[in-house]
Structures are given as structure tokens and as C-alpha cells.
VEXLUMKE-137021 format. One record per atom (N, C-alpha, C, O): residue number from 0; residue in three letters; x, y, z. Coordinates in Angstrom, 1 decimal. Example, Ala and Ser with C-alpha at 12.3 -4.5 7.8 and 13.67 -1.06 7.14 Angstrom:
VEXLUMKE-137021
<atom 0,"Ala",<13.2,-5.7,7.8>>
<atom 0,"Ala",<12.3,-4.5,7.8>>
<atom 0,"Ala",<13.2,-3.3,7.8>>
<atom 0,"Ala",<14.2,-3.3,8.5>>
<atom 1,"Ser",<12.8,-2.2,7.1>>
<atom 1,"Ser",<13.7,-1.1,7.1>>
<atom 1,"Ser",<12.9,0.0,7.9>>
<atom 1,"Ser",<13.4,1.1,8.0>>
end
This chain:
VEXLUMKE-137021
<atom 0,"Unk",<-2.6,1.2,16.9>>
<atom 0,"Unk",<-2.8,2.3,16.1>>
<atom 0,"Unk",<-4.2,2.4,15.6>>
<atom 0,"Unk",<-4.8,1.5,15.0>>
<atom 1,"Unk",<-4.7,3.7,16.0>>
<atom 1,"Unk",<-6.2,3.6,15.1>>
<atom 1,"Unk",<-6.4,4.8,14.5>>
<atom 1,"Unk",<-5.9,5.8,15.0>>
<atom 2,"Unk",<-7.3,4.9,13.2>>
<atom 2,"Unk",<-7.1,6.4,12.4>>
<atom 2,"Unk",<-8.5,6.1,12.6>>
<atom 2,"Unk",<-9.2,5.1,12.6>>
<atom 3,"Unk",<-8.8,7.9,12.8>>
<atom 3,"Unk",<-10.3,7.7,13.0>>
<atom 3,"Unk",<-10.3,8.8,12.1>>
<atom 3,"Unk",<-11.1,9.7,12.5>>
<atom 4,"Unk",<-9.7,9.3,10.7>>
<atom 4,"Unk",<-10.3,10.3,10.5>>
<atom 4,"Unk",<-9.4,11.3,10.1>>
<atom 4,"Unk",<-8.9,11.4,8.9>>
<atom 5,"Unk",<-9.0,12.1,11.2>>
<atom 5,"Unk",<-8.8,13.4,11.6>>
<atom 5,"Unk",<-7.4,13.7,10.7>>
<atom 5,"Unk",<-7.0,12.7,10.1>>
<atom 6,"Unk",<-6.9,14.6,10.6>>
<atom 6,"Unk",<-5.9,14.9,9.9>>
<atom 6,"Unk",<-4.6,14.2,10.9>>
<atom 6,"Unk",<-3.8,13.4,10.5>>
<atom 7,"Unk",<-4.5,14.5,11.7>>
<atom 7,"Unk",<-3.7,14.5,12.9>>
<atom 7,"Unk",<-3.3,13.0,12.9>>
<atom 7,"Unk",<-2.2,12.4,12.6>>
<atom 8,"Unk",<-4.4,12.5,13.2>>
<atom 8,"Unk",<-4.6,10.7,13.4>>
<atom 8,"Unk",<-3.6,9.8,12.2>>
<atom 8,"Unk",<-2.8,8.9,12.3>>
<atom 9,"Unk",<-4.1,10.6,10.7>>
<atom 9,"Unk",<-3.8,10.0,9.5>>
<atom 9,"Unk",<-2.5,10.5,9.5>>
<atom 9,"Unk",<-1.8,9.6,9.8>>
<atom 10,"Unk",<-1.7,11.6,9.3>>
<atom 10,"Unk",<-0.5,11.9,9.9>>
<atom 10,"Unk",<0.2,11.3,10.7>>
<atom 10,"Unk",<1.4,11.2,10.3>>
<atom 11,"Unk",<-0.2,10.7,12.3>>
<atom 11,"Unk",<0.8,9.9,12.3>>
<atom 11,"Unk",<0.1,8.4,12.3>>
<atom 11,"Unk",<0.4,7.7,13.3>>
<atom 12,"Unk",<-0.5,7.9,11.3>>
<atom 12,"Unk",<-0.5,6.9,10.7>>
<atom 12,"Unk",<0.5,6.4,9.9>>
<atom 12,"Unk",<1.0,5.3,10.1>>
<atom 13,"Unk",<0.9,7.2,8.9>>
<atom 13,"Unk",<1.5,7.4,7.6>>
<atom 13,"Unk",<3.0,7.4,8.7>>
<atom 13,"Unk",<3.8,6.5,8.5>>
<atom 14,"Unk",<3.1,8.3,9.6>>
<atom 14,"Unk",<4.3,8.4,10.2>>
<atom 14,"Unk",<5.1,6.5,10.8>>
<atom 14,"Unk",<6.0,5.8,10.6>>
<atom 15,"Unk",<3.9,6.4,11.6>>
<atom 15,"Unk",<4.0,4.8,12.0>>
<atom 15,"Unk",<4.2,4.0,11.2>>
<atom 15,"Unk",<5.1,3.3,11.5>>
<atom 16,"Unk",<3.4,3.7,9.3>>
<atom 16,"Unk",<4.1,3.1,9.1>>
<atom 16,"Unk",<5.1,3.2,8.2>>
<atom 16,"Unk",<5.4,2.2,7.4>>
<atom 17,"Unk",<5.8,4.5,8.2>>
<atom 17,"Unk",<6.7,4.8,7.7>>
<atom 17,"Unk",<7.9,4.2,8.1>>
<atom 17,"Unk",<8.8,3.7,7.3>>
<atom 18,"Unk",<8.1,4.1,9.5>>
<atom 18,"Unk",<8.7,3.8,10.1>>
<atom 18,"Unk",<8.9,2.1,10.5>>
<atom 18,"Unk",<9.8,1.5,11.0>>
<atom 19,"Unk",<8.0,1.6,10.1>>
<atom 19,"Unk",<7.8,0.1,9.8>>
<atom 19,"Unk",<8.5,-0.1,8.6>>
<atom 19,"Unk",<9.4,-1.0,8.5>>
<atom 20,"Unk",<8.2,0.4,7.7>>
<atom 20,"Unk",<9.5,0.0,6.6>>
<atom 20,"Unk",<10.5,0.6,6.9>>
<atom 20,"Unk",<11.2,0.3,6.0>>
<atom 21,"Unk",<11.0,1.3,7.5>>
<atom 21,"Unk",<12.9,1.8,7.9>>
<atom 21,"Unk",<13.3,0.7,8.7>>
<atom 21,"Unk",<14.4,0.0,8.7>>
<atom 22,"Unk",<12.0,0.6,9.6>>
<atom 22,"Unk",<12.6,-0.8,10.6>>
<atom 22,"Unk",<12.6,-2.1,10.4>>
<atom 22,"Unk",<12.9,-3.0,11.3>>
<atom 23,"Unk",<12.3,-2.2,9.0>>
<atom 23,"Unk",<11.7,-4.1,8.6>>
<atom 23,"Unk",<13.3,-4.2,8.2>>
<atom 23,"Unk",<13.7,-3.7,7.1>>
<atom 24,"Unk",<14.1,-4.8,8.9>>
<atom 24,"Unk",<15.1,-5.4,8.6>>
<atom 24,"Unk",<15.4,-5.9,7.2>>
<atom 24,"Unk",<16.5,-5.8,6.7>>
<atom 25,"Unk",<14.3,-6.7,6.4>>
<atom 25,"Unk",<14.1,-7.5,5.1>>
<atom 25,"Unk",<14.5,-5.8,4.0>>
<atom 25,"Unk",<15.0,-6.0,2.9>>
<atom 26,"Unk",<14.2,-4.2,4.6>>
<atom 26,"Unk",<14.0,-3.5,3.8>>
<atom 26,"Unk",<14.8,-2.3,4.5>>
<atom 26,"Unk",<15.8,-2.0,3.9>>
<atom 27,"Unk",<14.5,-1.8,5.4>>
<atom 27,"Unk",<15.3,-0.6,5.6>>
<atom 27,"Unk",<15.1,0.8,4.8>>
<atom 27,"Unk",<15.9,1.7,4.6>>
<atom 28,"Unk",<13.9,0.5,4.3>>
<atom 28,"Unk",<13.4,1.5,3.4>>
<atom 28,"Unk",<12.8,3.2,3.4>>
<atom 28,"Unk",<11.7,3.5,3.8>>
<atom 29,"Unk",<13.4,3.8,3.2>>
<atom 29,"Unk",<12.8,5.5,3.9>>
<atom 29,"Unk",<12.2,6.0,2.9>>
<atom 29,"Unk",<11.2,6.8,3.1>>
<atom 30,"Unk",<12.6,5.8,1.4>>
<atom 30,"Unk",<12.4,6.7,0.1>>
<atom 30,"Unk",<11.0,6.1,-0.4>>
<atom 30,"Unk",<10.8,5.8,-1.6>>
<atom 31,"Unk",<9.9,6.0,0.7>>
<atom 31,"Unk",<8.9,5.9,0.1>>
<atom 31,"Unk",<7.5,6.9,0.8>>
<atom 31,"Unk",<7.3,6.9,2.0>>
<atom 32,"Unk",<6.8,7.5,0.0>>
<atom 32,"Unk",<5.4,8.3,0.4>>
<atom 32,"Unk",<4.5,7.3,0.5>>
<atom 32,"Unk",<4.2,6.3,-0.2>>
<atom 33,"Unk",<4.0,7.8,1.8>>
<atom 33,"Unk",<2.4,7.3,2.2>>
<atom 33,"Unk",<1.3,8.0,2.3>>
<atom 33,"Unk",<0.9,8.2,3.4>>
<atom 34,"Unk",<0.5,8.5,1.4>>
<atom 34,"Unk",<-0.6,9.0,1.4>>
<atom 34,"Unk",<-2.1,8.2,1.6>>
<atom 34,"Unk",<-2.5,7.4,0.8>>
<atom 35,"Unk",<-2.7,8.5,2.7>>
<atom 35,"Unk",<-4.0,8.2,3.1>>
<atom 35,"Unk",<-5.2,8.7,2.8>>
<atom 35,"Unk",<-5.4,9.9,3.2>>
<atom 36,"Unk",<-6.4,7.9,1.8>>
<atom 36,"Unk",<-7.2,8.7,1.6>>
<atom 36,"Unk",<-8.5,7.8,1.9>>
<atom 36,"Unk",<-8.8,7.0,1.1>>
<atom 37,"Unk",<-9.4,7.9,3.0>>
<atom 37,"Unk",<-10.3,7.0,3.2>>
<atom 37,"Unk",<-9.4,5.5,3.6>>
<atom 37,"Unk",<-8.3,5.5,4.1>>
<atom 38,"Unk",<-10.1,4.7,3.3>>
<atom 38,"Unk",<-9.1,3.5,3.1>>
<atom 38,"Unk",<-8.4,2.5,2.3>>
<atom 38,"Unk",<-8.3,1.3,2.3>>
<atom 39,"Unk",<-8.0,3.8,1.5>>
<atom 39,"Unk",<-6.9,3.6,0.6>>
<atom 39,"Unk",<-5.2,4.3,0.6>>
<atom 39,"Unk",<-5.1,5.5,0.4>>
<atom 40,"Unk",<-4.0,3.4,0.9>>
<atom 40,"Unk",<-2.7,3.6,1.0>>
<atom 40,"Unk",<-2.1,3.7,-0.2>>
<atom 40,"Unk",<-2.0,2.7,-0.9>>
<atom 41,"Unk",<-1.3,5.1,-0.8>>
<atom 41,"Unk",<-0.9,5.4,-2.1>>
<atom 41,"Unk",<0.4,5.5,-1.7>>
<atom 41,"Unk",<0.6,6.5,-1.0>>
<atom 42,"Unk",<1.7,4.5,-2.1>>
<atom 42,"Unk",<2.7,4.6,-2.2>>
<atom 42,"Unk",<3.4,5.1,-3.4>>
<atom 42,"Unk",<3.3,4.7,-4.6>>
<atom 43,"Unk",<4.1,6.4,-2.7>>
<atom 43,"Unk",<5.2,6.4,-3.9>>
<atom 43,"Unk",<6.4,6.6,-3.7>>
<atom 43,"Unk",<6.7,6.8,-2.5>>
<atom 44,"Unk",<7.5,6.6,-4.8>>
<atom 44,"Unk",<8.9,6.7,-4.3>>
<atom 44,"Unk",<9.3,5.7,-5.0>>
<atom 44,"Unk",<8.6,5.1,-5.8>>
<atom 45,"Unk",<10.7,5.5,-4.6>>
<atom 45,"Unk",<11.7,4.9,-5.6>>
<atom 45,"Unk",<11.9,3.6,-4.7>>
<atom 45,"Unk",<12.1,3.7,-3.5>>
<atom 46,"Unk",<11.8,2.3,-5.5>>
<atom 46,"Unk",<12.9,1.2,-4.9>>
<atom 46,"Unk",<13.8,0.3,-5.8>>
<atom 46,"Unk",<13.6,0.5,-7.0>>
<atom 47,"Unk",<14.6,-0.5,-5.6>>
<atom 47,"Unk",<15.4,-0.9,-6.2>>
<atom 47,"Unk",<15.2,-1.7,-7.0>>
<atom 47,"Unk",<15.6,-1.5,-8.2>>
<atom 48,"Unk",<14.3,-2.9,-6.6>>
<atom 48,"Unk",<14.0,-4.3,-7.6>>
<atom 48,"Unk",<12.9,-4.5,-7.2>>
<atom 48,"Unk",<12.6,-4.3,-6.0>>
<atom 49,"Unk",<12.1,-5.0,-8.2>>
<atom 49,"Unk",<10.7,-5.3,-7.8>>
<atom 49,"Unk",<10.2,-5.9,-7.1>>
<atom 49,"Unk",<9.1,-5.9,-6.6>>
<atom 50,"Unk",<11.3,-6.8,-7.0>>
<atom 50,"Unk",<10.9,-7.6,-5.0>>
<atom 50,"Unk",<11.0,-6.8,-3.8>>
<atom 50,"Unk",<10.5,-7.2,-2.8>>
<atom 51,"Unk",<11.7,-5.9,-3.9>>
<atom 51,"Unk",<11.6,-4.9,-2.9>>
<atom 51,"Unk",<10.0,-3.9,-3.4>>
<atom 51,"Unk",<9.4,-3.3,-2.5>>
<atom 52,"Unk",<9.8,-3.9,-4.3>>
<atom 52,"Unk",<8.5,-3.2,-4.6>>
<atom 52,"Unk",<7.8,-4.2,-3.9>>
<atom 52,"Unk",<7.4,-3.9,-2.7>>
<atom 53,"Unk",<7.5,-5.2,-4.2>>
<atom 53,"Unk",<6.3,-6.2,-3.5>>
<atom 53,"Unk",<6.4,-6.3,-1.7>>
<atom 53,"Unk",<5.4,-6.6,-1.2>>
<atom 54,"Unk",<7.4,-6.2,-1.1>>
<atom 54,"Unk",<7.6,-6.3,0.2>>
<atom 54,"Unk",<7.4,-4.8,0.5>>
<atom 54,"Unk",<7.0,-4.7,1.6>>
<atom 55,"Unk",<7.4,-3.8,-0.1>>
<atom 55,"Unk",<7.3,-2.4,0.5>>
<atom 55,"Unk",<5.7,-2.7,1.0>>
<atom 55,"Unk",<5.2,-2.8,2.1>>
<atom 56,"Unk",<5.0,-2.8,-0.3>>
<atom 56,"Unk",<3.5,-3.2,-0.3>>
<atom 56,"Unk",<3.0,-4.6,0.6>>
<atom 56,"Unk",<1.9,-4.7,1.0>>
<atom 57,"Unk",<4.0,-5.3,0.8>>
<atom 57,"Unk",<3.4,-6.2,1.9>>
<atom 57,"Unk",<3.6,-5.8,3.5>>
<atom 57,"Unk",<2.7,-6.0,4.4>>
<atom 58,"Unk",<4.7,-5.3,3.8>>
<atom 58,"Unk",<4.8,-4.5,4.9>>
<atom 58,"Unk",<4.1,-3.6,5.2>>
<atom 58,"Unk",<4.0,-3.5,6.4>>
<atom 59,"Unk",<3.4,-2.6,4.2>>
<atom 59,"Unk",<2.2,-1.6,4.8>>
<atom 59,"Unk",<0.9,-2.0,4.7>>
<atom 59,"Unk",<0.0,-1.5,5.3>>
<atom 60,"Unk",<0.9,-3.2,3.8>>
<atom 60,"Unk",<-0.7,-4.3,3.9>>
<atom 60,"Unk",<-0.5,-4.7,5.3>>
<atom 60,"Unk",<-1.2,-4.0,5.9>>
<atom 61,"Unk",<0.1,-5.4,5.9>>
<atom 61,"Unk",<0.7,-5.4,7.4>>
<atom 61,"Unk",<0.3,-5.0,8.3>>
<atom 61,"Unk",<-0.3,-5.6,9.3>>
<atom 62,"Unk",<0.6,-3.4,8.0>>
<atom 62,"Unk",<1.1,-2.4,9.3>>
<atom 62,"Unk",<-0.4,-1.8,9.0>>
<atom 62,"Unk",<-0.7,-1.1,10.0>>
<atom 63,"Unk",<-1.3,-1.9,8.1>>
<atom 63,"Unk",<-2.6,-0.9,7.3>>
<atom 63,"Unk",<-3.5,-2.0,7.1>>
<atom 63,"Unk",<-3.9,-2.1,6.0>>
<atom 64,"Unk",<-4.0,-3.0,8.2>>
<atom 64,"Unk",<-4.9,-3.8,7.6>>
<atom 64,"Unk",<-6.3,-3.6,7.6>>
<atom 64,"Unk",<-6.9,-3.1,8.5>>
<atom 65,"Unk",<-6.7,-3.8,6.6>>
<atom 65,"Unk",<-8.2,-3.3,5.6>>
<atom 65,"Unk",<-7.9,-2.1,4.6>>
<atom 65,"Unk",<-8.7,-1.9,3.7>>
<atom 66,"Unk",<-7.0,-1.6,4.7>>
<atom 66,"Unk",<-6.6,-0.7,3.5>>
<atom 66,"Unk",<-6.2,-1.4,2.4>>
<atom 66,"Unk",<-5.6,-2.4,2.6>>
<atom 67,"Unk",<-6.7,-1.0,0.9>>
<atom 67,"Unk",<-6.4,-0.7,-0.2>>
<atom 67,"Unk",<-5.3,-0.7,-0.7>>
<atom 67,"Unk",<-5.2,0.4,-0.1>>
<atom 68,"Unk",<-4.0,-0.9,-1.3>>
<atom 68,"Unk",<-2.8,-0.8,-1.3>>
<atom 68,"Unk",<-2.7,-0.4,-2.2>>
<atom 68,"Unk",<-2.5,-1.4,-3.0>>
<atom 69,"Unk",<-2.5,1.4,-3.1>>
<atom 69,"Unk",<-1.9,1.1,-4.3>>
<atom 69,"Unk",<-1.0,1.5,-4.2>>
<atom 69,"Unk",<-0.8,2.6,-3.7>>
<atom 70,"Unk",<0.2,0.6,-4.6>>
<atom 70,"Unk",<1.4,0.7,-4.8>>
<atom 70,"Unk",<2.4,1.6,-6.5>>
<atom 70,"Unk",<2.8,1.2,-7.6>>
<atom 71,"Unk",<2.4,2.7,-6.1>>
<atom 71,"Unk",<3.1,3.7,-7.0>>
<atom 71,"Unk",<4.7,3.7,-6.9>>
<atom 71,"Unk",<5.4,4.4,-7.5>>
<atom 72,"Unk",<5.0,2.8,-6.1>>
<atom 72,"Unk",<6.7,3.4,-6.2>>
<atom 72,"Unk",<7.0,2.7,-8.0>>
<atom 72,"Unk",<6.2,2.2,-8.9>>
<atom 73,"Unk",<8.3,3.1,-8.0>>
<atom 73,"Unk",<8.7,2.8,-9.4>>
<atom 73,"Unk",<10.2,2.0,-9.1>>
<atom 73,"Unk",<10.4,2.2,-7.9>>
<atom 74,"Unk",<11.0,1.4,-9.6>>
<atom 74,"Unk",<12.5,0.2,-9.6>>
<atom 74,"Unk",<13.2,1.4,-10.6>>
<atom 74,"Unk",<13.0,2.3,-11.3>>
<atom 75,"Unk",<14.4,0.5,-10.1>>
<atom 75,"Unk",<15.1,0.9,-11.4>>
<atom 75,"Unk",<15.0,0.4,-12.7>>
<atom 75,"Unk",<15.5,1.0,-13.7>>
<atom 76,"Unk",<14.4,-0.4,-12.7>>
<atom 76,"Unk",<13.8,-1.1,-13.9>>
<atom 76,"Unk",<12.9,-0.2,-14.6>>
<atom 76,"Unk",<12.9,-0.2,-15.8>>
<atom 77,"Unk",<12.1,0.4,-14.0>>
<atom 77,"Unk",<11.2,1.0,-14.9>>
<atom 77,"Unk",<11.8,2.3,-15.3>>
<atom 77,"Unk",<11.4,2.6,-16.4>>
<atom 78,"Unk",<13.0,3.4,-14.9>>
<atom 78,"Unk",<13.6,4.4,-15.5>>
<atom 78,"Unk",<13.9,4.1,-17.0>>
<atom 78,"Unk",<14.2,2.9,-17.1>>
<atom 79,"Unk",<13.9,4.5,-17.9>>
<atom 79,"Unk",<14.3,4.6,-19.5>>
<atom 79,"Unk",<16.2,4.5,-19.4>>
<atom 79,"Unk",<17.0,4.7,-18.5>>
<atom 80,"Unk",<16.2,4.1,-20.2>>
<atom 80,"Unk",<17.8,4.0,-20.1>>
<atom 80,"Unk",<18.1,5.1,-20.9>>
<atom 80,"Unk",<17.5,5.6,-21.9>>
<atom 81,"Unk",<19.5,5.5,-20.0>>
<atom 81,"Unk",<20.1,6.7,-19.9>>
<atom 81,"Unk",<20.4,7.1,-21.6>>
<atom 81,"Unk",<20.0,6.1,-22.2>>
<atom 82,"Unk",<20.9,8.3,-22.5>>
<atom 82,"Unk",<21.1,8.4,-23.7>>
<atom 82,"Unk",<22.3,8.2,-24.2>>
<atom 82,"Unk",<23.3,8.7,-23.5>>
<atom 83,"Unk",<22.7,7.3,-25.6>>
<atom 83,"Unk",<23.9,7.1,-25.1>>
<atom 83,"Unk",<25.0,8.2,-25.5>>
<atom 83,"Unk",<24.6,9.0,-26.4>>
<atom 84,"Unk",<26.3,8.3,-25.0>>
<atom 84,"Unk",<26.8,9.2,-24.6>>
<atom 84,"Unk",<27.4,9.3,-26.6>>
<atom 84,"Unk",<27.1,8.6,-27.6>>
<atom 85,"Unk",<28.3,10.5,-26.4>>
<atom 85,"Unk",<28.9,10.9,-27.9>>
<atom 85,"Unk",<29.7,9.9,-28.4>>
<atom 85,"Unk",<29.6,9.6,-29.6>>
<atom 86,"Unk",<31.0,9.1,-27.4>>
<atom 86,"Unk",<31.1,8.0,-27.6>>
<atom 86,"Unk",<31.1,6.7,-28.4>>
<atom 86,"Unk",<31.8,6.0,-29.1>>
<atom 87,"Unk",<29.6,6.6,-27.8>>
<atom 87,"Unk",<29.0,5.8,-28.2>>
<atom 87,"Unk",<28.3,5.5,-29.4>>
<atom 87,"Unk",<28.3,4.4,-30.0>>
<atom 88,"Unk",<27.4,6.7,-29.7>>
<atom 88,"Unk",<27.0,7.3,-31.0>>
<atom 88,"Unk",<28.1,7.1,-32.4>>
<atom 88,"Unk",<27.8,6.8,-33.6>>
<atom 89,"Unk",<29.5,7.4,-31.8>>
<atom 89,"Unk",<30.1,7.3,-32.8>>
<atom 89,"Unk",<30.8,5.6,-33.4>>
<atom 89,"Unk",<31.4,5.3,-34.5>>
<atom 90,"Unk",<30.5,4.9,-32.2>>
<atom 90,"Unk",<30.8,3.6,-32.4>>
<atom 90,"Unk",<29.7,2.9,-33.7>>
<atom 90,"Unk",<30.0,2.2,-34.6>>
<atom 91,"Unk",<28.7,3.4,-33.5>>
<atom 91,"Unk",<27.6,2.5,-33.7>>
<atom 91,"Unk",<27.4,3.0,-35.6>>
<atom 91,"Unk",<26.6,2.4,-36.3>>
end
């Protein structure tokens, strides 16, 4: 794989290693953006547990070597917890 640039090239960069995380067995992962800018990789999207955040980012450090890795996805961990329902309000 080599990006030299071109819109075309970086496209399917991003496609390639998109596809490296669907296929890393360890992850199976699709729900993540790859944006390329120079030689830096900007993930985002959603994953489950933060070990799966760190393996998303090690598998495109991998598949992208000499790239930059910033890693934007977010876990479920980082969402706010939900409000609690009427229920519940009334318990408390």
C-alpha cells in the first residue's frame, strides 16, 4: 500500500485499512472513521471498551506505519448516563 498524496490514493488507504479492522479477528470492527491528513490518522466512531479503543489504534498504527494516530473514537464509558426515568425520580 502506498499513499502518495492524491485524493484517490488516500481513499483507498483509509478503505484498506478499514478493512483491516473488520478483518482483525481480535476486533471485527466497522463503526470506525478514518480520516487522513498528511501523516496523520484521525479515528472516530464508537467502541465498546477501552481495550477495544487501544487495539482499534494499534491495528491502524500497524496497517499506517509512520502515521500519527489520533485516536477520537469514544466507549461506552465515556457516554453520560442515561436520565433517570419518572420511576425512579420518585423513589429517590
Amino acid at each position: 500500500m502506498s499513499a502518495t498524496g492524491g485524493t484517490e490514493d488516500m481513499g483507498a488507504v483509509c478503505e484498506e485499512t478499514r478493512r483491516a479492522l473488520a478483518e482483525d479477528p481480535r476486533l471485527g470492527q466497522l463503526d470506525v472513521g478514518i480520516t487522513l491528513r498528511g501523516q496523520r490518522a484521525l479515528l472516530t466512531g464508537h467502541v465498546v471498551t477501552r481495550d477495544r479503543q487501544e487495539l482499534v489504534a494499534a491495528v491502524v498504527a500497524d496497517h499506517l506505519p509512520g502515521y500519527v494516530i489520533d485516536n477520537a473514537t469514544t466507549t461506552l464509558d465515556d457516554l453520560p448516563e442515561p436520565p433517570a426515568t419518572a420511576e425512579e425520580q420518585l423513589r429517590d
